[in-house]
N, CA, C and O atoms as CSV, one atom per row, in Angstrom:
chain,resi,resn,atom,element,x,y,z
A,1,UNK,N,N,12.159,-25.977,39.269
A,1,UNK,CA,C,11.863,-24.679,38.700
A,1,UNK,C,C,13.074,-23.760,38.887
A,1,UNK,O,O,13.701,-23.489,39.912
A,2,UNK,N,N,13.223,-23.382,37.714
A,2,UNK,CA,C,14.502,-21.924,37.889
A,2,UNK,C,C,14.280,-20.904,38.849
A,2,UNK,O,O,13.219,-20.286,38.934
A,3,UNK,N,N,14.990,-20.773,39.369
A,3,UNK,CA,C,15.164,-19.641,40.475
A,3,UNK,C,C,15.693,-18.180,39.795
A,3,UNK,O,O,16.203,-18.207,38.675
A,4,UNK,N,N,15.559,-17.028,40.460
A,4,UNK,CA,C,15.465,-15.661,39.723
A,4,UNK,C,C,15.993,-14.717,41.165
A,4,UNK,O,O,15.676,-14.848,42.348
A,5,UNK,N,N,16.664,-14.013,40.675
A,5,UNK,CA,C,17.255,-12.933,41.436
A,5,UNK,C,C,16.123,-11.959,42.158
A,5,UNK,O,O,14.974,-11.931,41.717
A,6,UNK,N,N,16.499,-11.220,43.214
A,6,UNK,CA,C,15.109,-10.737,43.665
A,6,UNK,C,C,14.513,-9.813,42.771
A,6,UNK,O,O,13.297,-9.720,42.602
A,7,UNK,N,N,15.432,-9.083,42.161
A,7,UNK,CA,C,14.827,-7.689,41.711
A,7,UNK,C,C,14.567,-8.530,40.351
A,7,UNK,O,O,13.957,-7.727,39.646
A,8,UNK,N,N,14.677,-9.430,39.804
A,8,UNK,CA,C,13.655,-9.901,38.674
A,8,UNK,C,C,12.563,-9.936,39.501
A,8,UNK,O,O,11.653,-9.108,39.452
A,9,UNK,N,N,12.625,-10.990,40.363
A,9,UNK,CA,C,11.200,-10.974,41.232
A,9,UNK,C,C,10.445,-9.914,41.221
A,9,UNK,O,O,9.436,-9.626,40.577
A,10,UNK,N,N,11.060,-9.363,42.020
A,10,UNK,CA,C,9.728,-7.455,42.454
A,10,UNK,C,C,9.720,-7.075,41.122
A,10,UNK,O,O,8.669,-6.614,40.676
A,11,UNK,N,N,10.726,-7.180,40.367
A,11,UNK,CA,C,10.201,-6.591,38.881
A,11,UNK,C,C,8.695,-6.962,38.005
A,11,UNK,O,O,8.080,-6.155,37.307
A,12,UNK,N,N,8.316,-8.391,38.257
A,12,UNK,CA,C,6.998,-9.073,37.840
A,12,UNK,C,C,5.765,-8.698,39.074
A,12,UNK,O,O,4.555,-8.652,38.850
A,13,UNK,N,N,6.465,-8.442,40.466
A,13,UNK,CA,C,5.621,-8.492,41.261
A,13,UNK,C,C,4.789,-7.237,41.625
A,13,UNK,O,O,3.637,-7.282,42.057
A,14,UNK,N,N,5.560,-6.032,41.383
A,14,UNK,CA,C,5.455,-4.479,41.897
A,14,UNK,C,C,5.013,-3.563,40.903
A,14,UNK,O,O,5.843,-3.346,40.020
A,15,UNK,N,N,4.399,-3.228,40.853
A,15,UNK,CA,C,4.411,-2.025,39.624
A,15,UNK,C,C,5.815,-1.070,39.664
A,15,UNK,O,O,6.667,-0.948,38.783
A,16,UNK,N,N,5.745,-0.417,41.053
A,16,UNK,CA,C,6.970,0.281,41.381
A,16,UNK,C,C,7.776,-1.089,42.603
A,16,UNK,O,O,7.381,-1.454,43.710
A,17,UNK,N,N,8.936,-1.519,41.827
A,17,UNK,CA,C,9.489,-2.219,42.867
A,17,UNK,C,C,10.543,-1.559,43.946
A,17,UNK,O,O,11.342,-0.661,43.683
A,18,UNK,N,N,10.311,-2.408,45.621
A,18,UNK,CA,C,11.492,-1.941,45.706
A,18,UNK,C,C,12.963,-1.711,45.588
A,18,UNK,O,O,13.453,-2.061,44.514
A,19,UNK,N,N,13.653,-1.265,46.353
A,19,UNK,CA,C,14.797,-1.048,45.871
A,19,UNK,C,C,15.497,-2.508,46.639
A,19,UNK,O,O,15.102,-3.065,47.663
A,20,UNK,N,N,16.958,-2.977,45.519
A,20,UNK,CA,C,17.275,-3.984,46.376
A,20,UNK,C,C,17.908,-4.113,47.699
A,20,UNK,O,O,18.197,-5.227,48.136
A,21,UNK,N,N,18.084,-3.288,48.202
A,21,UNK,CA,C,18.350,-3.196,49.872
A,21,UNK,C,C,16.942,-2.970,50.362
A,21,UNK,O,O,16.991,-2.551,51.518
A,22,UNK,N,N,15.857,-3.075,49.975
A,22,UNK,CA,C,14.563,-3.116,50.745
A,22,UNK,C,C,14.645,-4.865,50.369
A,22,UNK,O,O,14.847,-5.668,51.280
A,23,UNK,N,N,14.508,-5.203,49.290
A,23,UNK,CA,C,14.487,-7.022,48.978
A,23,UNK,C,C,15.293,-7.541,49.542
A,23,UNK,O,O,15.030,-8.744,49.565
A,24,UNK,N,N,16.353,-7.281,50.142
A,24,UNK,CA,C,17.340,-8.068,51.069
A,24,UNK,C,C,17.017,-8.074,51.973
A,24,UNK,O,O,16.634,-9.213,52.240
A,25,UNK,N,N,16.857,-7.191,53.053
A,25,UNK,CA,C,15.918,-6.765,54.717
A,25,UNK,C,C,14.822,-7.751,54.280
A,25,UNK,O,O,14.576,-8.622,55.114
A,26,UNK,N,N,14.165,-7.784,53.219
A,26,UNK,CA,C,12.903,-8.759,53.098
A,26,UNK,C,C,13.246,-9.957,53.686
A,26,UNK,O,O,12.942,-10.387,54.799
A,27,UNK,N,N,14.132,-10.607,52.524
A,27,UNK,CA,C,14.956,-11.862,52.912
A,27,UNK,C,C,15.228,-12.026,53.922
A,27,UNK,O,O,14.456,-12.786,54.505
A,28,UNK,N,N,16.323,-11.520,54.705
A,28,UNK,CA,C,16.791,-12.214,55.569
A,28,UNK,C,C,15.576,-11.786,57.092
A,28,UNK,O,O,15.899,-12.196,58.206
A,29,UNK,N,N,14.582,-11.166,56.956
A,29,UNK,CA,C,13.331,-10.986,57.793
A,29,UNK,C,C,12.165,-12.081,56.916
A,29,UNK,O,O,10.946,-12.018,57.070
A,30,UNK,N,N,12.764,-12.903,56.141
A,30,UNK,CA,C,11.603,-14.113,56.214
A,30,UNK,C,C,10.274,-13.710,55.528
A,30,UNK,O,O,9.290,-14.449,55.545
A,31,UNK,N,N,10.298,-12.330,54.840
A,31,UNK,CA,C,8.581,-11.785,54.713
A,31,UNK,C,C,8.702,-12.429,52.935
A,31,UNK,O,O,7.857,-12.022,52.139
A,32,UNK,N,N,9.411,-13.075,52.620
A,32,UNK,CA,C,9.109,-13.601,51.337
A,32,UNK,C,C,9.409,-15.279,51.278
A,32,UNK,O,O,10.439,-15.897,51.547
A,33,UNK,N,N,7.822,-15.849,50.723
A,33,UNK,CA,C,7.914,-17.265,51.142
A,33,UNK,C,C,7.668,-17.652,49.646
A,33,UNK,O,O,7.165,-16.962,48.759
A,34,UNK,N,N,8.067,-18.712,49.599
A,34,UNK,CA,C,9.540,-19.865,50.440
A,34,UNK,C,C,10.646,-18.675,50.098
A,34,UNK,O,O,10.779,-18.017,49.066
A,35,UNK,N,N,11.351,-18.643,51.280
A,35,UNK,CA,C,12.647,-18.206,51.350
A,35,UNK,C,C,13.637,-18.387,50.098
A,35,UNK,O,O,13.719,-19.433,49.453
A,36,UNK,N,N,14.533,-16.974,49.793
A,36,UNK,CA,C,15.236,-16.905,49.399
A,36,UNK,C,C,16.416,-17.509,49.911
A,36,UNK,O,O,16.814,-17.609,51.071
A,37,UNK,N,N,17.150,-18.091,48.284
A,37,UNK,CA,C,18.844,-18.602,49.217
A,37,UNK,C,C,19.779,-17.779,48.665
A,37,UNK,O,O,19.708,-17.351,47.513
A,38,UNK,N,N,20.843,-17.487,49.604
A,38,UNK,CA,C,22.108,-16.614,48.766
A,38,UNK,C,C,23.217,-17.653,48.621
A,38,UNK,O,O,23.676,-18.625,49.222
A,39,UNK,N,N,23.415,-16.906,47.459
A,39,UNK,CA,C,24.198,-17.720,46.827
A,39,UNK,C,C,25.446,-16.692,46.438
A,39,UNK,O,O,25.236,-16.013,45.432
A,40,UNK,N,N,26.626,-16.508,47.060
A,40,UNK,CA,C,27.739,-15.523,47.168
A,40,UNK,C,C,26.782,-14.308,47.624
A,40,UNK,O,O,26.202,-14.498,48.693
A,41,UNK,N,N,26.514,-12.991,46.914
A,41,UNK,CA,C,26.223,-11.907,47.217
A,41,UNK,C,C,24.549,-12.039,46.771
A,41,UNK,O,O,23.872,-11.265,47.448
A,42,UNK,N,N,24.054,-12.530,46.170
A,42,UNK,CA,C,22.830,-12.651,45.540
A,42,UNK,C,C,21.886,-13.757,46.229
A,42,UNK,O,O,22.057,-14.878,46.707
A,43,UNK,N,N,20.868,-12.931,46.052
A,43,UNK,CA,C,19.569,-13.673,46.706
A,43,UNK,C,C,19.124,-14.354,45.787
A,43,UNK,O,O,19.760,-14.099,44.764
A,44,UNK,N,N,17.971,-15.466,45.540
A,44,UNK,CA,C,17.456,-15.931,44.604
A,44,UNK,C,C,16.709,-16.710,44.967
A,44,UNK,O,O,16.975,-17.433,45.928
A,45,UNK,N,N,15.194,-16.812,44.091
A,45,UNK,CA,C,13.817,-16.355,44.810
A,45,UNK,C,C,13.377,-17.100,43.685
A,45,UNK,O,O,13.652,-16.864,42.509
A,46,UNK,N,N,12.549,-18.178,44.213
A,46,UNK,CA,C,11.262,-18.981,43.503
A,46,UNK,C,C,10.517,-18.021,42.788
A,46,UNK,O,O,10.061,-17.140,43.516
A,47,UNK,N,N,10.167,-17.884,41.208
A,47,UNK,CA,C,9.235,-16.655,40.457
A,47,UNK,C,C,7.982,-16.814,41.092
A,47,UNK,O,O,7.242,-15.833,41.012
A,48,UNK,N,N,7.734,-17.386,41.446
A,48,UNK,CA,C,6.120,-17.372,42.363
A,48,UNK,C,C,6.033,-17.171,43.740
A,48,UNK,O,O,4.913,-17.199,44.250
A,49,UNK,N,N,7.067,-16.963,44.466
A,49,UNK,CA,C,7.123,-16.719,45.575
A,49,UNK,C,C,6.060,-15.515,46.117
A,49,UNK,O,O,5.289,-15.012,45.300
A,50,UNK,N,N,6.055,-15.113,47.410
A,50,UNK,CA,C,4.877,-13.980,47.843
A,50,UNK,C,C,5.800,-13.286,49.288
A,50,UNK,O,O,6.423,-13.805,50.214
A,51,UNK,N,N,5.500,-11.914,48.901
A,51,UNK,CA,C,5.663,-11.036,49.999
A,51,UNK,C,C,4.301,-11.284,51.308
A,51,UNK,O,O,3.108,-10.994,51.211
A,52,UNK,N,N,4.904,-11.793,52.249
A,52,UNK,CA,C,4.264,-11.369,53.357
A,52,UNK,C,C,4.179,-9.895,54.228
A,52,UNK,O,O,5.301,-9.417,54.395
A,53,UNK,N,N,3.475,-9.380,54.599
A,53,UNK,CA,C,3.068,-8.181,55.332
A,53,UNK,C,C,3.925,-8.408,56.891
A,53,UNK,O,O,5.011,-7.830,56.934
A,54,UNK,N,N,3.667,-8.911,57.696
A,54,UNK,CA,C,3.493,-9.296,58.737
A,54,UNK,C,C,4.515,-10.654,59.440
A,54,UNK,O,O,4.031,-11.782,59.354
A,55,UNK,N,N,5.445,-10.548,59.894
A,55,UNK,CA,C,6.308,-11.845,60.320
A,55,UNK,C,C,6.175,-11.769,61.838
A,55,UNK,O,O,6.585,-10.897,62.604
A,56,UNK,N,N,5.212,-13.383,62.194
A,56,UNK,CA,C,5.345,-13.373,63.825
A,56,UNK,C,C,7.107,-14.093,64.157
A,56,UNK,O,O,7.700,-15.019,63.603
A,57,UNK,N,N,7.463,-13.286,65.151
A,57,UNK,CA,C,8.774,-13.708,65.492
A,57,UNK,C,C,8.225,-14.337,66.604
A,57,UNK,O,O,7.269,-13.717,67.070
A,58,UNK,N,N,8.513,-15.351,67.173
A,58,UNK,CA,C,8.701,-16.237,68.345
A,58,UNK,C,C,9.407,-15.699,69.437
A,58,UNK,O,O,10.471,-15.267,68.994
A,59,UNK,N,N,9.319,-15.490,70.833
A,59,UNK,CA,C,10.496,-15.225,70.881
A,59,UNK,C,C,11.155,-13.992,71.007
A,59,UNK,O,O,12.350,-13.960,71.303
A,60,UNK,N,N,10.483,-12.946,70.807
A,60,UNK,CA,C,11.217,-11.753,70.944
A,60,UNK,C,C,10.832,-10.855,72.329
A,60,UNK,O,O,10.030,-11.262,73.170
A,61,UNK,N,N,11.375,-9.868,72.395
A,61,UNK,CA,C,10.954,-9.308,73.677
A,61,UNK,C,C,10.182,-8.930,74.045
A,61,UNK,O,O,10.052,-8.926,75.269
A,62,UNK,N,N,9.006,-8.272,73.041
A,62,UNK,CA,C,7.780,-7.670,73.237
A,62,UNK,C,C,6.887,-8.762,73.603
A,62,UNK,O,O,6.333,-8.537,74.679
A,63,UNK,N,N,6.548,-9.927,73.037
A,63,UNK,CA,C,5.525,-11.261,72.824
A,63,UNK,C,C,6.140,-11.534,74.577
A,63,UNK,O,O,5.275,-11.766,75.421
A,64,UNK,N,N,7.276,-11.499,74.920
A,64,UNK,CA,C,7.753,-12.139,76.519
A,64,UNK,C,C,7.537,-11.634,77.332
A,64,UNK,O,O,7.210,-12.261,78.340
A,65,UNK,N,N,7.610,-10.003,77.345
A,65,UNK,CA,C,7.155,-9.051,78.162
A,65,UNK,C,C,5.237,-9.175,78.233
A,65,UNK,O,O,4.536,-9.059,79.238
A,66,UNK,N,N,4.806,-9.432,76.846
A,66,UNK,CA,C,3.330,-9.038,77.032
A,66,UNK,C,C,2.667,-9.968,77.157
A,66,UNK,O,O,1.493,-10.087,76.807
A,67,UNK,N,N,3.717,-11.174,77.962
A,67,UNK,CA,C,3.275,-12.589,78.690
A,67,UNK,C,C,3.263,-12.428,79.709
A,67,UNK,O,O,2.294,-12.770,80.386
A,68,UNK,N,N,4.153,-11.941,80.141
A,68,UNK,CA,C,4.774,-12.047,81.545
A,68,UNK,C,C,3.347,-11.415,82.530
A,68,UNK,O,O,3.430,-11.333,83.755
């Protein structure tokens, strides 16, 4: 399947999309699955892909502390 730049993406996905420095922070924070790949400066995103809300990080300081 052809792959699509993000802001085509949010363009089908958003009524109001965001802006592409909000779709990049997306990317490289994992909240859009299957992952985007860059390719030079550009992201590019399965057309069916999905925004996630919510990314559990493994691993970080808060989850270690509120083990401990």
């Amino acid at each position: 399947m052809m792959k699509v730049t993000l802001t085509a993406w949010a363009a089908r996905h958003f009524e109001h999309p965001p802006v592409e420095n909000t779709l990049r922070i997306w990317a490289r924070q994992g909240r859009i699955v299957p992952t985007p790949i860059k390719i030079g400066r550009t992201y590019y995103v399965e057309p069916n892909a999905q925004h996630i809300t919510e990314v559990v990080q493994s691993g970080n300081l808060l989850s270690r502390l509120r083990a401990a």
